[in-house]
Structures are given as C-alpha cells and as structure tokens.
C-alpha positions as CSV (number, residue, x, y, z in Angstrom):
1,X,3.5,22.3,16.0
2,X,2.1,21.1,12.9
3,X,4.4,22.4,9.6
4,X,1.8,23.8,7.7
5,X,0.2,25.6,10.4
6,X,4.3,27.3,10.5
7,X,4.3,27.7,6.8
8,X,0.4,29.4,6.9
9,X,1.8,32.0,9.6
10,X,4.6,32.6,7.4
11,X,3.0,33.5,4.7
12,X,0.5,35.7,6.6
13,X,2.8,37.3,8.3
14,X,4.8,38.0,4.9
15,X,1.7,39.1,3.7
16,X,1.0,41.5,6.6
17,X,-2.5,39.7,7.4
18,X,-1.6,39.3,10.8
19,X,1.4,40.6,13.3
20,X,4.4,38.7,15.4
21,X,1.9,38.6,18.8
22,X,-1.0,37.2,16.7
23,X,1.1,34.7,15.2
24,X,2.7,34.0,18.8
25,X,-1.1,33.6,20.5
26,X,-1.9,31.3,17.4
27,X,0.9,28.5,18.4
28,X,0.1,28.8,21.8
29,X,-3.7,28.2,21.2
30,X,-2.7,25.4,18.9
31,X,-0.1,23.9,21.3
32,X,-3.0,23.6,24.0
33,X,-5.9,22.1,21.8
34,X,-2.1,19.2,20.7
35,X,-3.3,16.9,23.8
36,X,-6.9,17.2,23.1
37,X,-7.4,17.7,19.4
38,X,-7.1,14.0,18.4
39,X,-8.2,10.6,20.0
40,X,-5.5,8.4,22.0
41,X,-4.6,5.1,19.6
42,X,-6.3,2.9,22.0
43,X,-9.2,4.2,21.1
44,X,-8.8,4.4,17.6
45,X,-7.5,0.3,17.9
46,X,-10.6,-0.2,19.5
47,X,-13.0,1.1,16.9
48,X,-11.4,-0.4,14.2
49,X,-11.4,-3.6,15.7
50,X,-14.7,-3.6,16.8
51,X,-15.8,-2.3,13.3
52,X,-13.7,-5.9,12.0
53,X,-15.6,-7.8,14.5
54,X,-19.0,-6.8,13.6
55,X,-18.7,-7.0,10.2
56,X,-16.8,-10.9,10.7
57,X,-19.7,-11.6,12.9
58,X,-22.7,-10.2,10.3
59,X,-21.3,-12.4,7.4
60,X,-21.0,-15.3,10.0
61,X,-24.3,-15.1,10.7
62,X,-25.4,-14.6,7.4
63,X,-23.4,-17.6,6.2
64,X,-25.0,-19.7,8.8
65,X,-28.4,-19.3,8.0
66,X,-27.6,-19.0,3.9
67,X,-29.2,-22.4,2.8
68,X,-32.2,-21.9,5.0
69,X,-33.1,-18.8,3.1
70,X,-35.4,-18.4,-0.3
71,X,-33.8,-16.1,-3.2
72,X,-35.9,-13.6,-2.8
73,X,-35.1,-13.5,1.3
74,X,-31.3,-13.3,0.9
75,X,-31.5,-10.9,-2.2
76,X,-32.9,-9.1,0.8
77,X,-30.7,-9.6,3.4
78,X,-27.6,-8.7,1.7
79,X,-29.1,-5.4,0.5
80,X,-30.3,-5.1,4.0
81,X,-26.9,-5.6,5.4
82,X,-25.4,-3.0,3.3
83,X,-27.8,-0.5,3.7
84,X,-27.5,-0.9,7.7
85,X,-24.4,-0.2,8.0
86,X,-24.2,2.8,5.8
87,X,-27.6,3.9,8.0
88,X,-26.0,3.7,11.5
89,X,-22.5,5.5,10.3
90,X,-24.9,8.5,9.0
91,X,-26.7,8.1,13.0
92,X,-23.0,8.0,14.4
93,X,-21.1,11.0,11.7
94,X,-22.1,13.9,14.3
95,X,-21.2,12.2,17.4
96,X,-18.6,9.9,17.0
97,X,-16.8,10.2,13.2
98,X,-13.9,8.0,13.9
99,X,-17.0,5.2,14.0
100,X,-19.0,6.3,11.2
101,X,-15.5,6.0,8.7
102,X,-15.5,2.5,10.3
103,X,-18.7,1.4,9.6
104,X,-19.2,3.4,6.1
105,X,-16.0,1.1,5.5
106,X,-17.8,-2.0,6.9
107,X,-20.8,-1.1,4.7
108,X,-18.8,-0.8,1.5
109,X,-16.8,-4.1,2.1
110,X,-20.0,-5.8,2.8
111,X,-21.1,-4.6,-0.6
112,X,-18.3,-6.9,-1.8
113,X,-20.0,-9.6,-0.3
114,X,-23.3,-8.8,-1.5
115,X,-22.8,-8.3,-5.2
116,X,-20.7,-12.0,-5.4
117,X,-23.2,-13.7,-3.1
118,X,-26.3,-11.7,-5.5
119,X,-24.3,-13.4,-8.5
120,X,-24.5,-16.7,-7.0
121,X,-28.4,-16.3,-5.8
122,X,-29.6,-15.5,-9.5
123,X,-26.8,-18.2,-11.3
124,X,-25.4,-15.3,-13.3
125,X,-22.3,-15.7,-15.6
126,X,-19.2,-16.3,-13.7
127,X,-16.5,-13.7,-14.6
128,X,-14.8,-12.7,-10.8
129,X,-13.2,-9.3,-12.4
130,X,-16.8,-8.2,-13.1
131,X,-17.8,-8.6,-9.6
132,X,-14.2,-6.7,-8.4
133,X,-15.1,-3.6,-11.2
134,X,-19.1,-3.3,-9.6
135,X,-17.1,-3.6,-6.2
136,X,-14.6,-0.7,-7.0
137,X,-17.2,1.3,-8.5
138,X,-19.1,1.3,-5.4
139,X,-16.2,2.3,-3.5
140,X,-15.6,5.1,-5.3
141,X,-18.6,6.3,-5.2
142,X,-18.8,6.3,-1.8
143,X,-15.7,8.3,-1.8
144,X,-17.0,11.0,-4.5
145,X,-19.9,11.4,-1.5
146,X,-18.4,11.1,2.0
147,X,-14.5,12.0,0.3
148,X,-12.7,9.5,3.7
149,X,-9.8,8.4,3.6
150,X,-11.0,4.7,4.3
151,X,-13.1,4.1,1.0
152,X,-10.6,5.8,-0.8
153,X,-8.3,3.5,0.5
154,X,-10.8,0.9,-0.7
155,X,-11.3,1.9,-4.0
156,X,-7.3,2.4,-4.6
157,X,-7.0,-1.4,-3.4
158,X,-10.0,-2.8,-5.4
159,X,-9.2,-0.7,-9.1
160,X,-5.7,-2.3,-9.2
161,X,-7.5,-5.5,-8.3
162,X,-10.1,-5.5,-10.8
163,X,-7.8,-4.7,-13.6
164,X,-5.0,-7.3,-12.4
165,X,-8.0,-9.5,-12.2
166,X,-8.6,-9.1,-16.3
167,X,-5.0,-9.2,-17.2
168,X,-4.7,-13.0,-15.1
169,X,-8.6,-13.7,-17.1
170,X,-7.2,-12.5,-20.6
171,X,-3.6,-14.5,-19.9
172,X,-4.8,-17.7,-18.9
173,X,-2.9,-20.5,-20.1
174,X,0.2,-18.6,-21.5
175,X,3.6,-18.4,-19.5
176,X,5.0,-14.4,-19.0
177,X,1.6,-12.6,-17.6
178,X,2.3,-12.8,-14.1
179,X,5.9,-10.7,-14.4
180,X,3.6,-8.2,-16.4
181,X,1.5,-7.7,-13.1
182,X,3.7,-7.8,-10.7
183,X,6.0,-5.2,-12.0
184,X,2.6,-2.8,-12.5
185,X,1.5,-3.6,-8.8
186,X,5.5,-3.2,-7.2
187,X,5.4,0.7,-9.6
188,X,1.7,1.6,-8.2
189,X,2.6,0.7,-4.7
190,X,5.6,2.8,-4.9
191,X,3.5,5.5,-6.5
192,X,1.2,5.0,-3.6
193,X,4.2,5.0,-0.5
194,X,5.2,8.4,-2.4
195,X,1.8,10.2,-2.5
196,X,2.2,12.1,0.8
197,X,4.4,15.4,0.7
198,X,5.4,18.4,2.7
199,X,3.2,20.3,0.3
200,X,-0.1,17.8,0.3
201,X,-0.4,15.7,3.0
202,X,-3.8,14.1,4.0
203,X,-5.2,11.1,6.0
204,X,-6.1,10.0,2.2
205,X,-2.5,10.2,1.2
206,X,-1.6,9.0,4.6
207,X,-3.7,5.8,3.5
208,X,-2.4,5.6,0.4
209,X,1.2,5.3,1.7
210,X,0.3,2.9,4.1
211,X,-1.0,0.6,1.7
212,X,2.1,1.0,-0.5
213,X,4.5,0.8,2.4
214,X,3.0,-2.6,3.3
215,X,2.8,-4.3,-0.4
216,X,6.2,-3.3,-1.1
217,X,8.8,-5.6,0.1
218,X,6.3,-8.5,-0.6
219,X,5.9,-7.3,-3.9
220,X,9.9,-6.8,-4.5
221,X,10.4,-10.7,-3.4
222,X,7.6,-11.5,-5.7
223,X,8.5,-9.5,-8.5
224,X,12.1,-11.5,-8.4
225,X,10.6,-15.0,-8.2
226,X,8.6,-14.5,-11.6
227,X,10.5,-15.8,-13.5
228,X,9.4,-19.5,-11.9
229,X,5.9,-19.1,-12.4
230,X,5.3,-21.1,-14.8
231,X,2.6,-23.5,-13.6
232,X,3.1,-26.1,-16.4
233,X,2.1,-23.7,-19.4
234,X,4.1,-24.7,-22.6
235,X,3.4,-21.2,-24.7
236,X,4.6,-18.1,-23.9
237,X,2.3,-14.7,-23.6
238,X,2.2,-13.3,-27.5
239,X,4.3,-10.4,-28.4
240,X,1.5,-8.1,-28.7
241,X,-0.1,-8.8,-25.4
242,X,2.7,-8.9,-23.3
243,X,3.6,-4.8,-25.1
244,X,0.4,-4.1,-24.5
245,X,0.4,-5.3,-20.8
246,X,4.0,-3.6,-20.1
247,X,3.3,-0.4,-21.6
248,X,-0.3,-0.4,-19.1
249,X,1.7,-1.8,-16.2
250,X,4.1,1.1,-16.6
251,X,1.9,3.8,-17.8
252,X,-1.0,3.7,-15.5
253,X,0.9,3.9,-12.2
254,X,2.7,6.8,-13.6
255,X,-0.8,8.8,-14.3
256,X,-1.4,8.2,-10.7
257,X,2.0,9.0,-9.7
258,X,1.3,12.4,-11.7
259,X,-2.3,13.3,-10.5
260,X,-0.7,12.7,-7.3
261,X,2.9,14.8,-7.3
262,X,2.5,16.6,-10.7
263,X,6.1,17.7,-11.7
264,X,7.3,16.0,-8.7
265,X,6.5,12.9,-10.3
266,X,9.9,12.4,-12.5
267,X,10.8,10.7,-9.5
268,X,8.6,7.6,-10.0
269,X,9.6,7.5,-13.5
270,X,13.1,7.0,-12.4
271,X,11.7,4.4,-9.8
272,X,9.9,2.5,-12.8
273,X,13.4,2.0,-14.7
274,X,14.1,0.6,-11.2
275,X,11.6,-1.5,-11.2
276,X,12.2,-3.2,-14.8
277,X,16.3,-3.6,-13.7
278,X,14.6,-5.7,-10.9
279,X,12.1,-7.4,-13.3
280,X,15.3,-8.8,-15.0
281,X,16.7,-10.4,-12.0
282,X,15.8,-14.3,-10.9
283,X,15.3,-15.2,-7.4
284,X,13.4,-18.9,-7.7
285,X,10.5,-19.4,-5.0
286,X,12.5,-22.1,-3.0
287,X,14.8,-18.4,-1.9
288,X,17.7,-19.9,-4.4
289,X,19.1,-18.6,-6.8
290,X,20.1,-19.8,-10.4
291,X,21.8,-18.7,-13.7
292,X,24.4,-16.3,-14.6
293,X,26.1,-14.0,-12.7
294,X,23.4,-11.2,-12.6
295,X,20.6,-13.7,-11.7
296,X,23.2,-14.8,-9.2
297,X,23.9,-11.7,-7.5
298,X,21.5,-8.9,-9.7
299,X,18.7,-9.3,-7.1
300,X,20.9,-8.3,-4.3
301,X,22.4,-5.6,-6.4
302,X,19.4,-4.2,-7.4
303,X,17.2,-4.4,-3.8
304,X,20.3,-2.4,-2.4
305,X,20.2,0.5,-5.3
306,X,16.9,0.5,-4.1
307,X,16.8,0.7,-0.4
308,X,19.9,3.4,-0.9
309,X,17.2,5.2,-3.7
310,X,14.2,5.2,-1.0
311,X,16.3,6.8,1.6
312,X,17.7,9.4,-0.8
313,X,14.0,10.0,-1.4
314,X,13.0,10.0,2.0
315,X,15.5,12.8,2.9
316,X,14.9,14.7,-0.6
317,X,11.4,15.4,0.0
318,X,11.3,15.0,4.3
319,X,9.5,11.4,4.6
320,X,10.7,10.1,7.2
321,X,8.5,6.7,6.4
322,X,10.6,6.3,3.5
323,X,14.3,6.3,4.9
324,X,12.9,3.5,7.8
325,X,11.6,1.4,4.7
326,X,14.4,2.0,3.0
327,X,16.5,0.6,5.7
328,X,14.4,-2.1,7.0
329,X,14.7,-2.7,2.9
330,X,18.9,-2.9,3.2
331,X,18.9,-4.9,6.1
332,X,16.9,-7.2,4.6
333,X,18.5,-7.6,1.6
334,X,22.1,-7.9,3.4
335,X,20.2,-11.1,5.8
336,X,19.0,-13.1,2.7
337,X,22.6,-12.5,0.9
338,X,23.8,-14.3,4.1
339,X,21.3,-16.9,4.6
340,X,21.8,-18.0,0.4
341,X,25.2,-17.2,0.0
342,X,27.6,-17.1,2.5
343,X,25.8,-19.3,5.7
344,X,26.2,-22.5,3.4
345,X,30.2,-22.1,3.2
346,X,30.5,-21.5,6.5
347,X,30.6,-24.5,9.3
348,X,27.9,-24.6,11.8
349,X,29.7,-22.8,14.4
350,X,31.0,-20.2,12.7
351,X,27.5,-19.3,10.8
352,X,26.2,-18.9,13.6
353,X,29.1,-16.8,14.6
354,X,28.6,-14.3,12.1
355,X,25.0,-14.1,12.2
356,X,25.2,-12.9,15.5
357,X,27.5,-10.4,14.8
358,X,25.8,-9.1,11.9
359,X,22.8,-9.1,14.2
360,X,24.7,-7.0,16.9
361,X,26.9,-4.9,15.1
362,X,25.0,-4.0,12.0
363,X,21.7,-3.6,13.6
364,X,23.3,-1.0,15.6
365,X,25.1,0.4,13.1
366,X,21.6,0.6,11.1
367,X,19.8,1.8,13.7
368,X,22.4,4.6,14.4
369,X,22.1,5.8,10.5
370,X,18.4,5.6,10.4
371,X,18.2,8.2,13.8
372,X,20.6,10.1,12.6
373,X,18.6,10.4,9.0
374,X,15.3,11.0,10.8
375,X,17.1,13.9,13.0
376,X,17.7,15.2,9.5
377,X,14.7,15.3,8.0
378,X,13.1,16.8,11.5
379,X,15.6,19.5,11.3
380,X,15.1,20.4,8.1
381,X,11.4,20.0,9.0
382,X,11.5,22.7,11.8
C-alpha cells in the first residue's frame, strides 16, 4: 500500500470525510489494481531501449548521408527529425505513454544535435556553451508543456552543463577553475539525490535522485583529485573570479536544494560545509596520495563522515536510496584505504589474505547493517 494513499485516509478519516469500512474498501480496491496498475520492467527496458536505438540509428543515418546533402536540405532534415519525433509521441500519448515520454525524450535530445549540426551548416561563431544554453532552453520548455519527468531530467542535466560549460570558457588558461566546478557539480548532485521525500515524491524527483545518486561517487573521487589538474598552466585563477565562482558553485545548488525541500533544506547546507572539508583534501589521479597528514589520510576521513552523514540522512527522512549509497560509499572508501595504504606493506600472501577477509567478513557485516537500516526506515514507513 502506497504511504500517501495511508496518510490521505488518515486525514479523511480525521476529518470525518469518510468512515473505517470506506477506508477498508479503498485499500482493498487499491491492493487489487497493485499487480495491474503499472507496467512489468521488461517492458519498460524495452521501450527505453528501443527509444536509444532509434534515435542512435536516425543520427547514423543522418551522419551517413551528411556530405551528400545541400545546406538548405539538411537545415531541413534536422528540423524534420526533431519535429518527427515530437509528432509520433503526440500519436502514441493516448495509447501507450510510457512510449511517447521516450520519444518526446528522443525528440528533445535530437534537438541537441540539430542546433550544433545548424551551427556548423551556416559557419556560425563557435562558442559550445551557447549551443548547451539553446539546448537547455528547449528542454525546459518542453517540460513547462508536457511537465515529464524525462525532459525535466533533461533540462536539470543540460542547465548545470551549460553553465559549467561558461565557467571552463571564461577560466581557460588559469590553474584553480576546475576545483571551482567540481565542488558546485558534487553539492547539486547531492541536492539532486535529496529532492525526493515522504512529503513530495514524484517520478520527477524520482529522476532527479537518480541522476544525483549516479554522479555522486564519481564526482567525490573527482572532486579529491583536483588538486592535480593542472594541465601545464603557470597562473593561478584571480582572486576575484575564483570568489565569484565559489560563492555561485555554493549558492546556486542551495536555491535548488530550497525550491526543492524548503526548510528542509538546512540539511544541504550542512552537506555543502561537507563538501568544501572534502575540496581540501588531495587524492592525485594516479589513486596516490601525497603531502601532509590530512592530504594523507583527510580523503579517507572525510568520504567516511560522509557515507556515515548519508545514512543518518537516509534514516532521518526514510530514503532508503540514501543509506544503500551511503554504504556502498563506506565500503568503498574502506577498499581504496586498503589498496593505497595497507596492501603495499603487506607481502603478497598475506594481502591477499586480508582482502579476502575483508571481502567475506565485512561485506557481510555491511550487508547485515544495511538490511537491518532498511527494515528501519520500512517500519517507521508503515
């Protein structure tokens, strides 16, 4: 039984809308449409992947014939591909919607393709954010008119783009921007993970935290190794620019984060001091580490406080998403403090030794603690 549909007969019956028998014949009618309300995730694979296909196949074909065409014949085409696949998903909305979200989502990708191939047709000025910003626009504008959860996972992917896109443009040739970006991205995929709640939860929000869920630990790594980014630049990113970059990096996140939780939201404000402790830390992109004691042993410190902060979250606010990240996050930082710390002082043997054991015994030990935290959060849940 779906918890809102409990906490909407609660509050009727509170309310004396409806009586104990009503609210008994509700569940029941509800518990009988459970097997037949939604479609099987085979089929769901299938239309997703088909709607991949299709659209792989269209610019495939496209590409193939590109230097055959005039200007004025692939101006067309691409507009013509576009339009197509925004027509059949309005043919296919009132008999199949799970395929008209995936090819109103093919459609507004391909308009990706279109506006950077229509740059190239008519020679215009080469600025790639500019293409990103047309790009988001487009997706949000198809979310303002069909409000689905895939273009408004889309436009949430292609906004942070566009404007991480002007920060590298505008930072060229100075050493520091990248630390700048990566800290905004790790805060607004957080912000992202944490936009579901008991309270509001949608398949947008549901999109949202996928896509957060999925940049995070890459982001985390990234975030760490930074600090080697250097890629030969001798002069480092001006004091007012790199303020200026922070303060956006921090600030816009947490305006998401707000329009998203409202008060709720303090708790990505504590998660972006978290982020800057792990902005200070050094982890090289060869996986060593180097320095002083905290860029020794900081990353470590600080991608534990983390993973233990996500699960604390998860269990605050009933997600169970977030305690299984935050545990894949622990074990994860416990094997890479093996592999570059301890494995090298140990013989061959007995590294292997201990791997396995830490395989065996703490993944069960892990796995025990994470069942036992998600039989929380359903308890608490029921």
């Amino acid at each position: 039984m779906a918890h809102n549909l409990e906490k909407d007969l609660e509050r009727w019956l509170s309310g004396g809308l409806i009586d104990a028998d009503t609210a008994t014949r509700i569940r029941a009618f509800e518990k009988s449409r459970e097997g037949t309300a939604g479609l099987h995730w085979p089929v769901l694979f299938a239309v997703a992947f088909g709607a991949l296909l299709l659209g792989a196949g269209v610019l495939l074909f496209v590409a193939a014939h590109w230097d055959s065409l005039a200007p004025g014949s692939r101006f067309g085409l691409l507009l013509a591909m576009v339009a197509l696949f925004h027509l059949a998903a309005a043919m296919a909305a009132d008999r199949f919607p799970p395929l008209a979200h995936a090819l109103h989502a093919v459609g507004t990708i391909s308009l990706g393709a279109a506006i950077f191939l229509g740059g190239q047709i008519f020679h215009l000025q080469e600025h790639w954010p500019g293409g990103v910003m047309l790009w988001a626009i487009g997706a949000w504008g198809a979310w303002l008119l069909l409000r689905d959860w895939p273009q408004a996972a889309l436009a949430a992917l292609l906004t942070p783009i566009w404007l991480g896109g002007e920060w590298i443009e505008a930072t060229a040739g100075w050493n520091g921007g990248e630390k700048v970006l990566l800290e905004g991205a790790l805060l607004l995929a957080i912000t992202y993970l944490s936009a579901p709640s008991s309270e509001r939860e949608s398949a947008t929000r549901k999109a949202l935290a996928w896509t957060g869920g999925l940049g995070l630990i890459p982001l985390v790594v990234l975030t760490a190794s930074s600090s080697s980014f250097h890629y030969g630049n001798e002069h480092s990113l001006p004091e007012a620019i790199l303020y200026a970059g922070w303060g956006a990096a921090l600030t816009l996140p947490l305006v998401v984060s707000w329009i998203l939780r409202r008060k709720a939201a303090w708790m990505n404000a504590v998660a972006a001091l978290w982020v800057l402790l792990l902005g200070t830390t050094s982890l090289d992109a060869r996986g060593s580490l180097s320095g002083d004691w905290w860029h020794n042993l900081g990353f470590y410190l600080a991608s534990v406080v983390g993973s233990l902060a996500m699960i604390g979250w998860g269990i605050a606010e009933g997600r169970r998403e977030r305690v299984n990240l935050g545990v894949a996050g622990f074990a994860l930082t416990v094997l890479a403090f093996y592999f570059s710390t301890v494995m090298d002082k140990l013989g061959r043997s007995a590294s292997l030794i201990g791997l396995g054991i830490l395989f065996l015994v703490g993944g069960w030990a892990l796995e025990k603690t994470r069942r036992g935290l998600v039989e929380r959060i359903k308890r608490g849940a029921a």
